[in-house]
C-alpha positions as CSV (number, residue, x, y, z in Angstrom):
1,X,-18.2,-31.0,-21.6
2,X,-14.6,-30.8,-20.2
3,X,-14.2,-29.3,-17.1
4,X,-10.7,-28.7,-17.6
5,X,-11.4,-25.8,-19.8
6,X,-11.8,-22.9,-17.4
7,X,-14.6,-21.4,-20.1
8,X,-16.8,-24.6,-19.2
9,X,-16.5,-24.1,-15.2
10,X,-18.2,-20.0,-16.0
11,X,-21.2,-19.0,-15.1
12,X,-22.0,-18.5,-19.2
13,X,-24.0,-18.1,-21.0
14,X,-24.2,-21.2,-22.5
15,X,-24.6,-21.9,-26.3
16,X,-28.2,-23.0,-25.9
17,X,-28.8,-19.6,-24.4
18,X,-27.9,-17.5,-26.8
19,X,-30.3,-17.4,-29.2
20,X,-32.6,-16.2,-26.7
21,X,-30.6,-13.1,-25.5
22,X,-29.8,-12.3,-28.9
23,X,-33.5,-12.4,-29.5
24,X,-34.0,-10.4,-26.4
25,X,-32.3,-7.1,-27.7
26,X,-32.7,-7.7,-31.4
27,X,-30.0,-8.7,-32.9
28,X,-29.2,-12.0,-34.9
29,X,-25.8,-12.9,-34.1
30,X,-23.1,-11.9,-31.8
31,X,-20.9,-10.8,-34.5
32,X,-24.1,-8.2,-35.4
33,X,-24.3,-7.1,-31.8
34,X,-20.7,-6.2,-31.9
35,X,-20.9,-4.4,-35.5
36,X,-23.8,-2.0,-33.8
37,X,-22.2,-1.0,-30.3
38,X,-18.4,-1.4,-31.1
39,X,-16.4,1.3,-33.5
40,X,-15.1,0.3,-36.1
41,X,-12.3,2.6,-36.4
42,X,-10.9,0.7,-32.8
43,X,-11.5,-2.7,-34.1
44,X,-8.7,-5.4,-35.7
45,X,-9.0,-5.7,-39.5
46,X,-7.5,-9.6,-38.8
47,X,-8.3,-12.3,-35.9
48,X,-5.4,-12.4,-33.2
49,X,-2.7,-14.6,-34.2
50,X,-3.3,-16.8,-31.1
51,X,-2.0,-20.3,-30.4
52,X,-3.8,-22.8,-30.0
53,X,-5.7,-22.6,-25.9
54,X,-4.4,-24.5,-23.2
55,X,-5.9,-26.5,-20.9
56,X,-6.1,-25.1,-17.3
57,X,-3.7,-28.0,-16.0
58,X,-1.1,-27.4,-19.2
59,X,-1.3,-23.8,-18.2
60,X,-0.3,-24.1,-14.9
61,X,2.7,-26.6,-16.0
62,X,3.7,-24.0,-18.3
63,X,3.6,-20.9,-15.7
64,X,5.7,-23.4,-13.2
65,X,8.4,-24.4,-15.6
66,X,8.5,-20.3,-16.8
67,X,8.8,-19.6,-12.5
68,X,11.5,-22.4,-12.2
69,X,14.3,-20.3,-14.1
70,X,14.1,-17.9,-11.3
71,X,17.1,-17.4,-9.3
72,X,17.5,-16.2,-5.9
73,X,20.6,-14.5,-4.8
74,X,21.4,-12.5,-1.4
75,X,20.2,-8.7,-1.8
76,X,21.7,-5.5,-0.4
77,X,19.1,-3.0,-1.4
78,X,17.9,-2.2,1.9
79,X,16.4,0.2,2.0
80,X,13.6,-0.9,4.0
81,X,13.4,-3.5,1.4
82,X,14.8,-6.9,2.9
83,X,14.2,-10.6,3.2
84,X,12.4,-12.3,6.2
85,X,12.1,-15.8,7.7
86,X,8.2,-16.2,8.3
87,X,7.1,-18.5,10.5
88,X,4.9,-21.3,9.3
89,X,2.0,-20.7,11.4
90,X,1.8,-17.5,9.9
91,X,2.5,-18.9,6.1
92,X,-0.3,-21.5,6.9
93,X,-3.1,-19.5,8.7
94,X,-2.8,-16.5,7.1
95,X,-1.1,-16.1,3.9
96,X,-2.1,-19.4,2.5
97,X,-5.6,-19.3,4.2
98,X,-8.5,-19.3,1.6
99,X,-10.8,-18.1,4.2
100,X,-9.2,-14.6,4.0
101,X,-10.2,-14.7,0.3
102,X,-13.2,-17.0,-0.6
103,X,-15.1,-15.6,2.4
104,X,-17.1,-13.4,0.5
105,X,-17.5,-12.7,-3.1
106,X,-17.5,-9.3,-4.9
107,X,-21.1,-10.5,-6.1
108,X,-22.4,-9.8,-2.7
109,X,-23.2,-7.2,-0.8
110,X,-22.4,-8.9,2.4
111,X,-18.6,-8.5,0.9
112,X,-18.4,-5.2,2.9
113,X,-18.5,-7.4,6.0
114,X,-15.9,-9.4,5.6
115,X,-13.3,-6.3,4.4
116,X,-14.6,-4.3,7.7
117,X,-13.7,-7.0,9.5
118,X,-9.8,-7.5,8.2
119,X,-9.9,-3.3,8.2
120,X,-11.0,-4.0,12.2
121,X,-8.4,-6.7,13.0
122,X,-5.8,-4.9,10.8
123,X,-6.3,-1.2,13.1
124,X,-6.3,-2.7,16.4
125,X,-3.1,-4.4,15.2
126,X,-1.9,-1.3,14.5
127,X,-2.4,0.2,17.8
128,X,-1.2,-2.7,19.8
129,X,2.2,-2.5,17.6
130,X,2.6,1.7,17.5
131,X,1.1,2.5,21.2
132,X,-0.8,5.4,19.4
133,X,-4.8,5.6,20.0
134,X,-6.4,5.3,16.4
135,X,-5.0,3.7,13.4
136,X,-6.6,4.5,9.9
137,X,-7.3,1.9,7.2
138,X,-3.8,1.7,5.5
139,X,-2.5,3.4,2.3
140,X,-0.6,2.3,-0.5
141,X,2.9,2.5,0.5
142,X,5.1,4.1,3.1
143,X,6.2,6.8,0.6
144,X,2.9,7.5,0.2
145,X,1.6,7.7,3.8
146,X,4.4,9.8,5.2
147,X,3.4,12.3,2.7
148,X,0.4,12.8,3.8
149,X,1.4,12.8,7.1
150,X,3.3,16.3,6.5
151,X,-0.2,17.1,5.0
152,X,-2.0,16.3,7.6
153,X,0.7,18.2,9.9
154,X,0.2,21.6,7.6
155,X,-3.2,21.5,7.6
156,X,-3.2,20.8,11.2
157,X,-1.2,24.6,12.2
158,X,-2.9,26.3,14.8
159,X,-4.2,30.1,13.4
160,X,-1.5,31.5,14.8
161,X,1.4,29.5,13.0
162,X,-0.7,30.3,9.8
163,X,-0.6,34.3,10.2
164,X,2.9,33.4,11.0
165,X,3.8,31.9,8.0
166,X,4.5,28.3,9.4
167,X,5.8,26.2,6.1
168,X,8.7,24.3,7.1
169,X,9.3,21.2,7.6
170,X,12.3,19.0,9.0
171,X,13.1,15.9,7.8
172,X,16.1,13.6,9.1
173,X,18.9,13.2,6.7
174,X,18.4,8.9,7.2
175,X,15.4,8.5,5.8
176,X,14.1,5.9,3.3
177,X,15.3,7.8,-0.1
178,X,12.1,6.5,-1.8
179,X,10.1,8.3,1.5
180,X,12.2,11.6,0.9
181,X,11.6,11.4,-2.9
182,X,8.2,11.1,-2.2
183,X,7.9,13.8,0.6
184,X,9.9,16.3,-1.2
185,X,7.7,15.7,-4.8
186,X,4.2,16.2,-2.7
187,X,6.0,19.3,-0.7
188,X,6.6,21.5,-4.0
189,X,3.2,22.3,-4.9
190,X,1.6,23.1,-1.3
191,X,4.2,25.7,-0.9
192,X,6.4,23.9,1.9
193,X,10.0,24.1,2.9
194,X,11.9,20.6,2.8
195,X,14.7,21.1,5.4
196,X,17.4,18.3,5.6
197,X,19.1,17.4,8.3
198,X,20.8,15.3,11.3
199,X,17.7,15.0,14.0
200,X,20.4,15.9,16.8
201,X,21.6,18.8,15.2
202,X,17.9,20.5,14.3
203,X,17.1,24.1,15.2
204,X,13.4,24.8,15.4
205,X,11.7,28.6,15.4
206,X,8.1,29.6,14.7
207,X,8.6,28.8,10.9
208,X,8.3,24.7,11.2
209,X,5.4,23.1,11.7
210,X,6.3,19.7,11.8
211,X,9.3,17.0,11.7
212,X,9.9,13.6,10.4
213,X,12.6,10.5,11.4
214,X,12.6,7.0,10.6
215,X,12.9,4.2,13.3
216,X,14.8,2.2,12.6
217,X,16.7,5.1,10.9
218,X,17.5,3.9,6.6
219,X,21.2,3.1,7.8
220,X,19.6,0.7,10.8
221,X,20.5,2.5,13.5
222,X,17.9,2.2,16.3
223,X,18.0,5.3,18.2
224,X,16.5,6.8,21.5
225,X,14.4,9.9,19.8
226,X,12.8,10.8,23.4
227,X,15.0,13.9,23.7
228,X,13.9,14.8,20.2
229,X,10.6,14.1,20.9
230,X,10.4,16.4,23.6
231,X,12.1,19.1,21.6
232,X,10.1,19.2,18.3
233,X,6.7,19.3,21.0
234,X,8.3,22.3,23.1
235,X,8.4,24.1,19.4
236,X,4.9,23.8,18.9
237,X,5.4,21.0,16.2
238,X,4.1,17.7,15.8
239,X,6.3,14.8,15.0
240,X,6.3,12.3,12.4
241,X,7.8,8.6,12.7
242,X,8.2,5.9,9.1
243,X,8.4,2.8,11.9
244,X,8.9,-0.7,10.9
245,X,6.1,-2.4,12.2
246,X,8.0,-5.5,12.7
247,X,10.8,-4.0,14.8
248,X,7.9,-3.0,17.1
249,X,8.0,-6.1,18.4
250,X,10.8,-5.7,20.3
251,X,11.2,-2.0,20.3
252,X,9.2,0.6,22.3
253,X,7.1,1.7,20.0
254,X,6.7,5.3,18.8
255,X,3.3,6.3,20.6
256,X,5.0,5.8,23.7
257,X,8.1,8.0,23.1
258,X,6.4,11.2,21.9
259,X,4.9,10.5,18.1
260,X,1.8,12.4,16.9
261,X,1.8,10.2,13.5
262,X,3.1,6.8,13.0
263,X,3.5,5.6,9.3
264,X,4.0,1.9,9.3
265,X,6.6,0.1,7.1
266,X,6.8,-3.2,6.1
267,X,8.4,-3.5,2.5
268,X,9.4,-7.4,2.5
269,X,10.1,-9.7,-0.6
């Protein structure tokens, strides 16, 4: 039996072990099994028109030569979305290491382990990079997580800025456009007020609840938002930072300038 086919390197079951299954749940054949549990209203009249399989090793030839015809050219999106130089200690003992991925399989249980550990390493990361005192377990996308940091900014209004009708919410003109999209989409339906603007030029009154800036801002400036900071908390509000987690490095980081919620960026490619 080749082990080259993939099929032959499963777990089965095996052609000798058939019968015996078959004969388990009474039925004769496969194709009978499938006639009594499948529709046949949602089943092909004709076999596939497949070509003939390849072998693991041809397939991975094939997927190379397909991947060689790619071409990389210098990109401008921005965006937040730009290329980096990774270091190769981190390309070897991270992304390339199996241990991050072969550790634990789905068939066990003890799987939970090993994802509460990277959730573990990956919060206090967090914390160390943002200067804030919790970090939750990541979502999706930046987009994503700053909406639900004005969520979590709404829900949060004291009884007060309820009766008083509290439902807007500033949001610096240099933002990610994908973030604002995102923001302004997930704002509609919950009744709040999108307002636009430069973060030095904001006005605040008992109707906000909440602001939101980017660090570094969408057109890359990196900016001293202390004074803003201070003047979103003197409102009442809480304040809402999209920082790039890489930046961090080098820049003070947002938990120690006056954020309440730090979404984390890092769209690469």
């Amino acid at each position: 039996m080749s082990s080259d086919i993939f099929v032959n390197r499963h777990i089965g079951p095996r052609d000798h072990e058939l019968p015996m299954m078959l004969e388990t749940i009474g039925v004769g054949s496969l194709q009978e099994l499938i006639d009594k549990t499948v529709p046949g209203n949602i089943r092909l009249e004709k076999p596939l028109r497949l070509p003939k399989a390849l072998s693991e090793y041809e397939y991975l030839n094939h997927i190379r030569r397909i991947g060689s015809k790619n071409k990389l050219f210098r990109t401008f999106i921005g965006q937040g979305y730009y290329g980096v130089a990774p270091l190769s200690v981190i390309i070897r003992n991270v992304l390339e290491n199996p241990s991050w991925y072969t550790s634990y399989t789905p068939y066990q249980a003890e799987i939970s382990q090993g994802r509460l550990e990277a959730l573990l390493n990956f919060q206090t990361m967090i914390i160390d990079l943002t200067g804030m005192q919790i970090a939750n377990a990541s979502l999706l996308d930046e987009s994503t997580a700053a909406a639900e940091a004005m969520i979590m900014m709404f829900n949060a209004r004291s009884r007060n800025a309820v009766k008083a009708g509290a439902c807007k919410f500033f949001v610096d003109e240099d933002i990610f456009i994908q973030t604002l999209d995102v923001i302004t989409t997930r704002s509609k339906p919950l009744g709040i007020e999108l307002v636009k603007g430069k973060y030095n030029e904001a006005h605040f009154d008992e109707s906000f609840f909440g602001a939101f800036i980017q660090f570094p801002a969408a057109s890359g400036q990196i900016r001293d938002y202390r004074d803003f900071a201070e003047k979103v908390h003197a409102a009442g509000l809480l304040l809402g930072v999209a920082a790039d987690l890489m930046s961090l490095t080098l820049l003070t980081p947002p938990g120690e300038w006056g954020a309440d919620i730090v979404v984390g960026s890092n769209q690469r490619f």
